[in-house]
C-alpha positions as CSV (number, residue, x, y, z in Angstrom):
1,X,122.3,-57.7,91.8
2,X,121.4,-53.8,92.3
3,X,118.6,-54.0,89.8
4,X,116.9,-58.1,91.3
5,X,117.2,-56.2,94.6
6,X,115.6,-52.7,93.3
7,X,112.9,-55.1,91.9
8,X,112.4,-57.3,95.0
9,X,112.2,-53.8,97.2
10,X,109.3,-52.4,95.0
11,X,107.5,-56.2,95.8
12,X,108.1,-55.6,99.2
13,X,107.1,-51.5,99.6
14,X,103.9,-52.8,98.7
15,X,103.2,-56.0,100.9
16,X,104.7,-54.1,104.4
17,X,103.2,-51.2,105.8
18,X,104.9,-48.0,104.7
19,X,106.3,-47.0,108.5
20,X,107.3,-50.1,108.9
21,X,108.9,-50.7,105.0
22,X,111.0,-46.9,105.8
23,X,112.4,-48.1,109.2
24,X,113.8,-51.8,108.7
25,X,113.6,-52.4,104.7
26,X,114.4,-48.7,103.3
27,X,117.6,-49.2,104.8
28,X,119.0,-52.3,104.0
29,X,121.5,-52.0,100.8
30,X,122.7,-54.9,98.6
31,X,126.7,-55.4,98.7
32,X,127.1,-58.3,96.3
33,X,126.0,-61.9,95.3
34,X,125.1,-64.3,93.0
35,X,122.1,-65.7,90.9
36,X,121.4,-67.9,94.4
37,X,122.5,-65.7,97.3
38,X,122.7,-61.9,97.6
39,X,124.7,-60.3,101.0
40,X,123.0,-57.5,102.3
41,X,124.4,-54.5,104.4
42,X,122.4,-53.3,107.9
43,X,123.3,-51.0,110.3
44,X,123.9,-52.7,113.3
45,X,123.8,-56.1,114.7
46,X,120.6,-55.3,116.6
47,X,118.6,-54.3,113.5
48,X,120.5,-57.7,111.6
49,X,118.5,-59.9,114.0
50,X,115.3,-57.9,113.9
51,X,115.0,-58.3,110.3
52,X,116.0,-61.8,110.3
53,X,113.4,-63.0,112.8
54,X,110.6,-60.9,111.2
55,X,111.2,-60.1,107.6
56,X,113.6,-62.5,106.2
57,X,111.0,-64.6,104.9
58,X,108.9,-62.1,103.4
59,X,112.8,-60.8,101.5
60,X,113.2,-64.4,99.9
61,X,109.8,-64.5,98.6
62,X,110.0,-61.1,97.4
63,X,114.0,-62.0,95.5
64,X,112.0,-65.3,94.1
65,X,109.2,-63.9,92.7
66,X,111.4,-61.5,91.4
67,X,114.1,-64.2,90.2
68,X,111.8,-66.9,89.4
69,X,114.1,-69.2,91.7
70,X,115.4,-69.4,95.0
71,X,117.6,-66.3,96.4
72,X,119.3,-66.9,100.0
73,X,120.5,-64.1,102.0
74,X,123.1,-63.4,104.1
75,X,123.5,-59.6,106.7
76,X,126.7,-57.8,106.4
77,X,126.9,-55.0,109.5
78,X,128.0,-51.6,108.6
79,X,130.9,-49.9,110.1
80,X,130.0,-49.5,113.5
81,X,128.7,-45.9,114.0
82,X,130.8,-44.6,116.4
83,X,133.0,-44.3,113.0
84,X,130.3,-41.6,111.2
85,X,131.1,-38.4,111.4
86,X,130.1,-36.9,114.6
87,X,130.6,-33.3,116.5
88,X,133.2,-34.9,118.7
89,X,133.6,-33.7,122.0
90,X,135.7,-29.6,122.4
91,X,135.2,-29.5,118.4
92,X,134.0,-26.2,117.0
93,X,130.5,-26.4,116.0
94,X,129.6,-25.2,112.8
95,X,128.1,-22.0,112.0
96,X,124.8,-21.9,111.4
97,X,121.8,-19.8,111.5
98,X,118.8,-21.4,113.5
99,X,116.6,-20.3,111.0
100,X,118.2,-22.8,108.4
101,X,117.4,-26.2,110.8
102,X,114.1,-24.7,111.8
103,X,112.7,-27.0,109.1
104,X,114.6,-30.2,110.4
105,X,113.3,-30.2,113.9
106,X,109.3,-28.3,113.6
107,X,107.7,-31.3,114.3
108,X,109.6,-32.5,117.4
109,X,110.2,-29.2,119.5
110,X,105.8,-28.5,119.7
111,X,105.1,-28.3,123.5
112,X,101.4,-28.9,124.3
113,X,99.8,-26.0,125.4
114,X,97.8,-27.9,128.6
115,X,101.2,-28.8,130.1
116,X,102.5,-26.2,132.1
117,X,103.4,-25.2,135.8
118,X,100.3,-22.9,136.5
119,X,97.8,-25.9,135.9
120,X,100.1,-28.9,137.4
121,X,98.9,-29.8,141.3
122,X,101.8,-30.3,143.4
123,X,101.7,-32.8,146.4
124,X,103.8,-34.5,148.5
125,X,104.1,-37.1,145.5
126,X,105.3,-35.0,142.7
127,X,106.2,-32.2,145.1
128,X,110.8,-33.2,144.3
129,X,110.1,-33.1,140.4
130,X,108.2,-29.5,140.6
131,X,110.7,-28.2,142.3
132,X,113.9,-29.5,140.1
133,X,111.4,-28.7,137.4
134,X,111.2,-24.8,138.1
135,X,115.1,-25.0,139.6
136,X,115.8,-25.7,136.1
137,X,113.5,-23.3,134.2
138,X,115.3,-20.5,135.7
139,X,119.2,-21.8,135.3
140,X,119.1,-24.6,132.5
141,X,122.4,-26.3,132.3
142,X,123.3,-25.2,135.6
143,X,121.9,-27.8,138.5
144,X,120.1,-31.1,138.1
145,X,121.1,-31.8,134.5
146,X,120.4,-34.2,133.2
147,X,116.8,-34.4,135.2
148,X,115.6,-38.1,135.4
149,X,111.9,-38.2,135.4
150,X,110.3,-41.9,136.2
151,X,107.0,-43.3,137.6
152,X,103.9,-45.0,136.4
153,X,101.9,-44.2,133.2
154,X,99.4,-41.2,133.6
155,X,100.9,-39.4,137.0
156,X,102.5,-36.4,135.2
157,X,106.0,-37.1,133.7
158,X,105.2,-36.0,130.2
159,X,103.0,-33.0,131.9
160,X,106.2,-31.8,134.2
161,X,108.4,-32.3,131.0
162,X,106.5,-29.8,129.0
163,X,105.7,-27.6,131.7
164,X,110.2,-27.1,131.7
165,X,110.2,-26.4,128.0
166,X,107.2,-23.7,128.3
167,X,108.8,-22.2,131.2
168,X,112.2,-21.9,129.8
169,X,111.1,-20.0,126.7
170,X,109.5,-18.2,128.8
171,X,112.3,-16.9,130.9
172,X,114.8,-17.4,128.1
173,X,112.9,-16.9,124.3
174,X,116.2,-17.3,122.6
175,X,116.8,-20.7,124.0
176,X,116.0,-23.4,121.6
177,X,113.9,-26.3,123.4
178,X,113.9,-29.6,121.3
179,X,111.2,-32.3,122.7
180,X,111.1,-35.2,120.9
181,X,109.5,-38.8,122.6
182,X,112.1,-41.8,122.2
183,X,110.3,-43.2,119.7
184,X,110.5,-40.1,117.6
185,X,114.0,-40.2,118.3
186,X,115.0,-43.6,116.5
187,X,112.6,-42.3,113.6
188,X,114.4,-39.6,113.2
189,X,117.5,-41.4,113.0
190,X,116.6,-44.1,110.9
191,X,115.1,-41.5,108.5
192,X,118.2,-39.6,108.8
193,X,120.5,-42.3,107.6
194,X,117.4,-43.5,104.8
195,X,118.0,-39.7,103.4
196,X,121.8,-39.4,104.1
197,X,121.5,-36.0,106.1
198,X,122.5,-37.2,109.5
199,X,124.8,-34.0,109.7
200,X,121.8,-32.0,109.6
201,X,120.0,-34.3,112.8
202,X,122.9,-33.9,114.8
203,X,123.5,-30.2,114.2
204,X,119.8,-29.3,115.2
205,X,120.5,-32.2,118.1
206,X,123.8,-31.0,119.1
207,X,125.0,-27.5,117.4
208,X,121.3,-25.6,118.0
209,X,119.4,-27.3,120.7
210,X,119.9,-26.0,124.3
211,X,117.8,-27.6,125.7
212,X,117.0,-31.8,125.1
213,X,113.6,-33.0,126.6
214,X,113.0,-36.5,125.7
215,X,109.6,-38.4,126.9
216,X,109.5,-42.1,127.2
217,X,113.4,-43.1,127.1
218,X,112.3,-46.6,127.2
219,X,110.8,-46.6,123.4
220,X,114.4,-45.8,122.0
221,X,114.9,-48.2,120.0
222,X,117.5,-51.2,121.0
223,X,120.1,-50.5,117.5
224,X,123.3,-49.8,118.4
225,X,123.3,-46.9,115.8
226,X,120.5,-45.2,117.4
227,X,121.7,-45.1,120.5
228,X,124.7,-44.4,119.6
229,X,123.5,-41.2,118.3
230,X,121.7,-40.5,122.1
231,X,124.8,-41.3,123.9
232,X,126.9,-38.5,121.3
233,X,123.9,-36.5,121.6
234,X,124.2,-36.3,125.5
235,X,128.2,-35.7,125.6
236,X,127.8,-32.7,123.2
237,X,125.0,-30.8,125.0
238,X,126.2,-31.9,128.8
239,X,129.6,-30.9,127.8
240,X,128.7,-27.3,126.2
241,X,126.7,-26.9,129.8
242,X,122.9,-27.4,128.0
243,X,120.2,-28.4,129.6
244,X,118.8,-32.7,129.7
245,X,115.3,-33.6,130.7
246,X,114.5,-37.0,130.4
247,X,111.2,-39.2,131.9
248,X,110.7,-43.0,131.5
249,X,108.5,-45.7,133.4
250,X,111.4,-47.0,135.4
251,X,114.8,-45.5,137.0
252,X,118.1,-45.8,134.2
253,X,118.9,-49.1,136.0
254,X,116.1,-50.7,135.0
255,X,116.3,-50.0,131.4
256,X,117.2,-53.3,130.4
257,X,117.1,-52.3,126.3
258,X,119.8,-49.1,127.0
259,X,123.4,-50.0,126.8
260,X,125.2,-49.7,129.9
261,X,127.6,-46.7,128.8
262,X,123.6,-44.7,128.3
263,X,122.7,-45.8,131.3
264,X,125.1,-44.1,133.1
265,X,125.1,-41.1,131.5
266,X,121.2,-40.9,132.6
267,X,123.1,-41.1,136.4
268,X,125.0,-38.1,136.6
269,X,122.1,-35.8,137.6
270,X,119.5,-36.0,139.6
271,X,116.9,-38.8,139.6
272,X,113.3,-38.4,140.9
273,X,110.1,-40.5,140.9
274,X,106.6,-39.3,140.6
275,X,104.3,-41.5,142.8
276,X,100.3,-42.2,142.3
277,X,98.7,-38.8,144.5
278,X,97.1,-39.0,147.9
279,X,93.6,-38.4,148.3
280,X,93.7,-34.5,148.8
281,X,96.2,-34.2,146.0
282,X,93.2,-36.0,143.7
283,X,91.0,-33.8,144.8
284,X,92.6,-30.6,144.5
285,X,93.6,-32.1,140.7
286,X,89.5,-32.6,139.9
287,X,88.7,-29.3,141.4
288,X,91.2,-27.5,139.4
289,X,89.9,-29.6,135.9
290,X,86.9,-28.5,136.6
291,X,87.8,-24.8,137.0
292,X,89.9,-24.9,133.9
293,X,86.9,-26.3,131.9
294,X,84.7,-24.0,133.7
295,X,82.1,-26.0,135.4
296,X,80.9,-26.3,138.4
297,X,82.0,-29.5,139.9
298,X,80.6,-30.3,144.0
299,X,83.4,-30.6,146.4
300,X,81.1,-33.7,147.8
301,X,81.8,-34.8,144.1
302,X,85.4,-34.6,143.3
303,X,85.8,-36.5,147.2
304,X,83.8,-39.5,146.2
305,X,85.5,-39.6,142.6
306,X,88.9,-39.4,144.3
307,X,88.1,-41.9,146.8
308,X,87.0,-44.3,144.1
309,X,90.1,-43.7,141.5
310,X,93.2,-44.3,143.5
311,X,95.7,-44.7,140.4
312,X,97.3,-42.9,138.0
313,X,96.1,-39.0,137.3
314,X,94.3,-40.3,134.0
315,X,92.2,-42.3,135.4
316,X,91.1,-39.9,137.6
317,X,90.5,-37.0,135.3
318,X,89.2,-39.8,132.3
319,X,86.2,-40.5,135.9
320,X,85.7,-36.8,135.7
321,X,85.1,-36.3,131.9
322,X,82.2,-39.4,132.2
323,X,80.6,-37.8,134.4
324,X,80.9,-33.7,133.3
325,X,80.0,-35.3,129.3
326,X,77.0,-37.3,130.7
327,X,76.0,-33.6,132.7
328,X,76.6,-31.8,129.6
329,X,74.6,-34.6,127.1
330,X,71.3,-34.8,129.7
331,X,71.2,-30.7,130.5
332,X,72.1,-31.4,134.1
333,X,74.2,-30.4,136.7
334,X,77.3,-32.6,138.1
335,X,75.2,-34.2,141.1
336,X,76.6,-36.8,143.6
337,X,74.1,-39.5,142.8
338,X,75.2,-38.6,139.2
339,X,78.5,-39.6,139.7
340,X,77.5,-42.7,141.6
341,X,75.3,-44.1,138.9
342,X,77.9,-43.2,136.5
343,X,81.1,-44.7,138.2
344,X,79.1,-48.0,139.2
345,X,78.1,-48.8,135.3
346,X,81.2,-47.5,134.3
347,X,83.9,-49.4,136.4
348,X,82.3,-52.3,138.1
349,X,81.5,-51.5,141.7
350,X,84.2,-52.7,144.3
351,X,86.2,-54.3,141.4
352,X,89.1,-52.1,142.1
353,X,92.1,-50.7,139.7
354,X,93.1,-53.2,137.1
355,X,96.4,-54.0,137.4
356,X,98.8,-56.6,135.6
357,X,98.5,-59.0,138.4
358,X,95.3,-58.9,138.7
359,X,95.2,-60.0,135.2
360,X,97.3,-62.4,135.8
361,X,95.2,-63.9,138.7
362,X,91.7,-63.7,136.8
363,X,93.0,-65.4,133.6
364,X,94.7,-68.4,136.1
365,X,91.1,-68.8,138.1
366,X,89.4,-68.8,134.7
367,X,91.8,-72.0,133.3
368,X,92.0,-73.3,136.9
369,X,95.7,-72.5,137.4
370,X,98.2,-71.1,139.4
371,X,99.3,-67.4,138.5
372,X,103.2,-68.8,139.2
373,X,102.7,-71.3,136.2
374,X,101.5,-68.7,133.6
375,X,104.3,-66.7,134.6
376,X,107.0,-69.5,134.8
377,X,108.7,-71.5,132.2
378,X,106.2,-74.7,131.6
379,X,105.6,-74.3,127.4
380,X,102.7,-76.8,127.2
381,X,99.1,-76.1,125.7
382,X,97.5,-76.2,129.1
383,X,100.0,-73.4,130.3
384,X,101.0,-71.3,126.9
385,X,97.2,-70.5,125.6
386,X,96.6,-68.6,129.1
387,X,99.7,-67.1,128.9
388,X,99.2,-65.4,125.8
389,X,95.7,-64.4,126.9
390,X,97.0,-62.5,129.6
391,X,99.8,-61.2,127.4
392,X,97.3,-60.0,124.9
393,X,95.1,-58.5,127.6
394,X,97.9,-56.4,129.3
395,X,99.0,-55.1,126.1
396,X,95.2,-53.8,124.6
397,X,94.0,-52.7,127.5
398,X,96.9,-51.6,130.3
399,X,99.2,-50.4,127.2
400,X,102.4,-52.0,128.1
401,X,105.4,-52.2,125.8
402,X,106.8,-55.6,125.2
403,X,109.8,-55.1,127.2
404,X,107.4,-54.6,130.4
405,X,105.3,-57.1,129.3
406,X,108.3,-59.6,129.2
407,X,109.5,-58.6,132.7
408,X,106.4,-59.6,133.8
409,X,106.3,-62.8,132.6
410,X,109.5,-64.2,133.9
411,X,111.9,-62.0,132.2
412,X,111.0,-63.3,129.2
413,X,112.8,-61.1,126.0
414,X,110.6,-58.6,123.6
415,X,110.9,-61.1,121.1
416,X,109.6,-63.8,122.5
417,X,106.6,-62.1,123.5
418,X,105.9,-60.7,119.9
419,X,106.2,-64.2,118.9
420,X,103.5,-65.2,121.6
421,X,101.3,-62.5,120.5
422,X,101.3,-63.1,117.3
423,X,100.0,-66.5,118.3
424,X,97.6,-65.4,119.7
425,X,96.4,-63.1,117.4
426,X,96.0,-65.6,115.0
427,X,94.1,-68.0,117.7
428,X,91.5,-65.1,118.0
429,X,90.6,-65.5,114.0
430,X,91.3,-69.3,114.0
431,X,89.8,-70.5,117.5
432,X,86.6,-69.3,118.9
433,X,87.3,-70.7,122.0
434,X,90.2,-68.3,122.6
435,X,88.3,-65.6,121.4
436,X,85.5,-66.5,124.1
437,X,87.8,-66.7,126.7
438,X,89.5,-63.6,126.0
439,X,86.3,-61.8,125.9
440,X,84.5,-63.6,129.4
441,X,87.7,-62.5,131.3
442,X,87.5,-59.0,130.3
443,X,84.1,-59.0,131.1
444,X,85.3,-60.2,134.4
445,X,87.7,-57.5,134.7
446,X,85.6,-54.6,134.1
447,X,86.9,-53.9,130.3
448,X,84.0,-55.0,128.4
């Protein structure tokens, strides 16, 4: 069986794309079987499902080409991981020099240089973060830990998170700051367990780090093994008094991929939101861009940007760059009539911020329906077509995650909304009527 399933894995290295092939195949291993069926061993119940609703099929075509005749398959879960070794909690850690995990963890602890305290504008929006963020810079471990970060994509979580890492070394160079997004965090585990040195993960995790800052919580991955791993990971630093920084879209609570014991881990400290800036904070945030980049950018200007981009502190600096690029291209200087020619062609005059309703509410005028049916239950033709439109124009052009997306559409699970997706997807290529719709809305919307 070792050598069909050896043969079937080089079939399938080559028909799935290599991140993808390392994270969900690499790691399956065969246990036994016959000529017809062959039992295969997974980590964890979570990843069992994921590869059976997306890859099984693609596994038995890969065993019978490699067979010449029909292979089932059945998942066998590992020993669940709280069995691995782990550093359990008032063990002695081992003794190693930092020097030898330096390797393991170079390209997770890289702070960006942008990011830091002297450049981020504080306002009565942010102004609870900044302050637990410096607290903690000067005494890591020793108030606010962990520090719970949430708000809306683009206002400065991921700035404030790197701003704590570059002050701390600063204060304290012998401190070792790991930063690793949650997304980089179930890679690392999963290639961890793929090359059988998790005892070298969790020492540079657990044994070295002092302080953890993790960006987006919400892309851990939903294995039991990985968070597993995040939920040791916290015990060992919180206990030895080391410092956890944590941001995420939403509050712990929300979380609805976390397990519950995570969850309330993420609760012990304190939890802070950052919330879309008032007008003067936006314009204090332009002016200072501007002074960074060194050009001279109108007060008259930055009011009339900041009046028109009410969102998230992205938006508002991506408005700024338009309009200091086009200055730079044409050899003139940052005008108000500039900025008005520029922010009318650019985003559609009295259209407002796009938002997921609004979405929502265009693609239901557009098939004559109500907004309550796309989001609701109904599975018909009439109702499922716009639903995945709006689906697939959330994701490519506001950036939500599946979960979010999900939520939004009457709780509906990750799954289901890949599923609906990939529908769609294959609509565009298939259908030219979906394609036009698609297109005709975002036009509508301000995105085309």
């Amino acid at each position: 069986m070792q050598t069909l399933w050896d043969k079937a894995l080089g079939l399938l290295k080559n028909r799935i794309e290599p991140e993808t092939f390392d994270r969900w195949i690499a790691i399956i291993r065969p246990l036994q079987g016959t000529d017809s069926r062959l039992t295969l061993e997974v980590p964890d119940t979570y990843t069992a499902k994921h590869i059976q609703d997306n890859f099984s099929e693609k596994i038995k075509d890969a065993l019978w080409d490699t067979a010449h005749h029909p292979v089932g398959i059945d998942f066998r879960v590992a020993e669940p991981a709280d069995t691995l070794p782990a550093i359990s909690e008032g063990a002695a850690r081992p003794v190693v020099e930092r020097e030898t995990h330096r390797e393991a963890s170079n390209e997770v602890d890289r702070l960006k240089d942008r990011f830091t305290f002297d450049n981020f504008i504080v306002g009565e929006c942010n102004a609870l973060v900044h302050s637990a963020g410096i607290a903690i810079s000067k005494s890591p471990g020793r108030q606010y830990n962990p520090l719970f970060i949430h708000g809306g994509v683009g206002l400065g979580k991921t700035h404030v998170l790197h701003a704590i890492g570059h002050q701390i070394r600063r204060e304290n160079p012998r401190l070792k700051v790991v930063c690793v997004t949650g997304e980089n965090f179930t890679n690392m585990v999963m290639n961890a367990v793929n090359g059988k040195n998790m005892d070298a993960l969790r020492t540079s995790l657990r044994g070295l780090c002092d302080v953890l800052l993790v960006d987006d919580i919400q892309f851990v991955s939903g294995s039991q093994f990985v968070q597993t791993e995040l939920f040791h990971t916290f015990n060992a630093l919180y206990n030895d008094g080391k410092q956890v920084v944590i941001t995420s879209d939403q509050p712990p609570a929300a979380l609805e991929l976390l397990t519950e014991r995570l969850k309330s881990r993420l609760e012990w400290g304190l939890i802070a939101d950052i919330l879309p800036p008032d007008e003067e904070t936006r314009v204090r945030i332009l002016l200072r861009k501007a002074e960074i980049e060194e050009y001279d950018l109108p007060y008259a200007v930055a009011e009339f940007l900041a009046s028109r981009h009410t969102g998230s502190v992205r938006e508002l600096e991506g408005a700024l760059n338009r309009v200091s690029a086009h200055a730079l291209l044409m050899k003139q200087p940052i005008t108000l009539d500039m900025a008005r020619r520029i922010t009318l062609k650019s985003c559609n005059e009295g259209r407002g911020r796009v938002t997921s309703e609004r979405v929502i509410r265009t693609v239901a005028e557009y098939y004559s329906l109500n907004p309550a049916d796309i989001r609701g239950p109904k599975r018909h033709r009439a109702v499922s077509i716009p639903r995945y439109v709006a689906m697939g124009i959330i994701r490519d052009h506001l950036k939500f995650s599946l979960p979010q997306i999900g939520r939004i559409f009457g709780d509906r699970s990750h799954t289901t909304v890949l599923s609906g997706l990939k529908t769609l997807d294959r609509m565009v290529r298939t259908e030219s009527s979906v394609g036009n719709a698609i297109r005709d809305i975002c036009q509508t919307l301000g995105f085309m």
